[in-house]
C-alpha positions as semicolon CSV with decimal commas, in nm:
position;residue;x (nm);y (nm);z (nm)
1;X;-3,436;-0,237;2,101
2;X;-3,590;-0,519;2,283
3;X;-3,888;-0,687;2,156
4;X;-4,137;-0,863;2,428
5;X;-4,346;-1,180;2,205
6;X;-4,563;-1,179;2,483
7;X;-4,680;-0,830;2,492
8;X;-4,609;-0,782;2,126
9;X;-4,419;-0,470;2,206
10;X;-4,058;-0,315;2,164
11;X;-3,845;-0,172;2,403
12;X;-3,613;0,104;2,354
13;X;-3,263;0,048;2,579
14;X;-3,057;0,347;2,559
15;X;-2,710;0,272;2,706
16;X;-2,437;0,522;2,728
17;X;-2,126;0,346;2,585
18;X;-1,895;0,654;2,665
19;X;-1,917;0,535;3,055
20;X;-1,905;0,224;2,958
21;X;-1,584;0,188;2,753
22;X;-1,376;0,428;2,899
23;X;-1,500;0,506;3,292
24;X;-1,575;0,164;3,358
25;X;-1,884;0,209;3,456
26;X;-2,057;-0,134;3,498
27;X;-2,371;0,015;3,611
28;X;-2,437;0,138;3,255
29;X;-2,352;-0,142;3,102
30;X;-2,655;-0,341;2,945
31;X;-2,707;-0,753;2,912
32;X;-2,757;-0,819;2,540
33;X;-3,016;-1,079;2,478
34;X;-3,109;-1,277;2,159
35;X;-3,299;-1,061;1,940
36;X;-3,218;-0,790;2,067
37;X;-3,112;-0,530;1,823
38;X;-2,850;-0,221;1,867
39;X;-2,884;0,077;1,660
40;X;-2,603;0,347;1,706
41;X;-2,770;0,703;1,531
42;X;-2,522;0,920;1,351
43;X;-2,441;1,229;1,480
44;X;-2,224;1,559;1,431
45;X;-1,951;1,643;1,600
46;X;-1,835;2,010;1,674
47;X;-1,464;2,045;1,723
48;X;-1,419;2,327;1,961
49;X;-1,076;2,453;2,086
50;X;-1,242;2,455;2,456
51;X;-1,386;2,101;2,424
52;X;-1,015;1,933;2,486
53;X;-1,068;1,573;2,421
54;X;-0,772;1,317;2,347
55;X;-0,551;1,205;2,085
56;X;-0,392;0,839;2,067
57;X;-0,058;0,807;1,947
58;X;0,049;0,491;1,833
59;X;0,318;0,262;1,687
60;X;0,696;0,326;1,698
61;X;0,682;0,611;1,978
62;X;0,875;0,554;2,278
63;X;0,515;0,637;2,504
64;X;0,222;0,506;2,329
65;X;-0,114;0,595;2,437
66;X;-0,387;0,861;2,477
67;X;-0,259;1,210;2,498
68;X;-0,505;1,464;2,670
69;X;-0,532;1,784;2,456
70;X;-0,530;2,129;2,618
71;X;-0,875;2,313;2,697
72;X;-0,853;2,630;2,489
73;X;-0,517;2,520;2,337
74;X;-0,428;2,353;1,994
75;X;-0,206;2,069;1,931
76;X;-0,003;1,967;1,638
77;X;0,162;1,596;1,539
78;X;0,507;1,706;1,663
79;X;0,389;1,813;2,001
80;X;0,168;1,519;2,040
81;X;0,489;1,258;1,896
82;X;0,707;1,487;2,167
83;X;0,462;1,408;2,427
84;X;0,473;1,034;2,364
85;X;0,865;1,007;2,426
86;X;0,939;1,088;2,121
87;X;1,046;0,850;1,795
88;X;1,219;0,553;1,863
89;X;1,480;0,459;1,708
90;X;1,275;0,170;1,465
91;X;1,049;0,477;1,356
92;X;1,020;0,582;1,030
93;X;0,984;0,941;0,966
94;X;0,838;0,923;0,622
95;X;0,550;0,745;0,797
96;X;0,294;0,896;0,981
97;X;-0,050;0,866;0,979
98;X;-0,312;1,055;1,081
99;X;-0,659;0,882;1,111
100;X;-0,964;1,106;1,122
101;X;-1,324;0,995;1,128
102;X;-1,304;0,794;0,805
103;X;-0,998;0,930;0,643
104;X;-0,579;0,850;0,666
105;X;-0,408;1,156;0,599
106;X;-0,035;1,004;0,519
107;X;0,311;1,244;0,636
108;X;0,574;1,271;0,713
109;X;0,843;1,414;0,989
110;X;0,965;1,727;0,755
111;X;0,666;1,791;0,657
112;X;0,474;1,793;0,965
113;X;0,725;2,034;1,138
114;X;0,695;2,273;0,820
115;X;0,308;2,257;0,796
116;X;0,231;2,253;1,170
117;X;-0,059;1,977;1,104
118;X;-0,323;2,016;1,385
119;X;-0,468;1,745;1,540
120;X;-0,817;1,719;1,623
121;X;-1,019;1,568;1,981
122;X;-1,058;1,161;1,838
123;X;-0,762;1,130;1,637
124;X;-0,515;0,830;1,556
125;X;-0,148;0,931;1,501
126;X;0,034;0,601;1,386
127;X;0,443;0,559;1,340
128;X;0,514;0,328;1,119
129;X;0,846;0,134;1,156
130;X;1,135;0,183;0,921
131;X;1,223;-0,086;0,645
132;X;1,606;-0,164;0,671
């Protein structure tokens, strides 16, 4: 929101930050000046197998980075870890991390290839490194 003194009026700005931050897109992109205020409304998000969407996969994997997911397909941690590269050899296994919205969900290897844990479009998968 952008108020005017002059005209004694406020502007609403809306800026797609999507574009922005991940296409690029410079176009969308929006000059902040003082004053100006930024208000980011909550919203719900529907997870939908169809949707796809990406995971990130982070820390000691030999790939790190986003990982698409499958339109109409599910992934779990083990696929996504297998389609980073795999562990490396620092990684420990008795630390994974899954971040969702506001949560941490800790796990670990075993226990992820017993329970099949799902991952979800927006998640953080994080491999901790192993204490020698």
């Amino acid at each position: 929101r952008r108020f005017d003194p002059v005209s004694k009026k406020e502007t609403v700005i809306e800026a797609n930050v999507t574009n922005i931050i991940e296409k690029g897109d410079r176009n969308a992109d929006i000059e902040l000046k003082d004053g100006d205020r930024i208000e980011v409304p909550a919203r719900s998000i529907i997870f939908s197998q169809d949707a796809g969407g990406t995971v990130s996969v982070v820390g000691h994997v030999n790939r790190p980075g986003r990982i698409e997911l499958p339109a109409g397909k599910s992934m779990d941690l083990i696929e996504a870890i297998a389609a980073s590269g795999g562990l490396t050899r620092a990684a420990d296994r008795k630390r994974i991390k899954v971040r969702r919205d506001n949560a941490v969900q800790n796990l670990d290897w075993d226990d992820a290839m017993k329970t099949r844990f799902e991952l979800r479009p927006g998640d953080v998968v994080e491999v901790g490194e192993r204490i020698y």
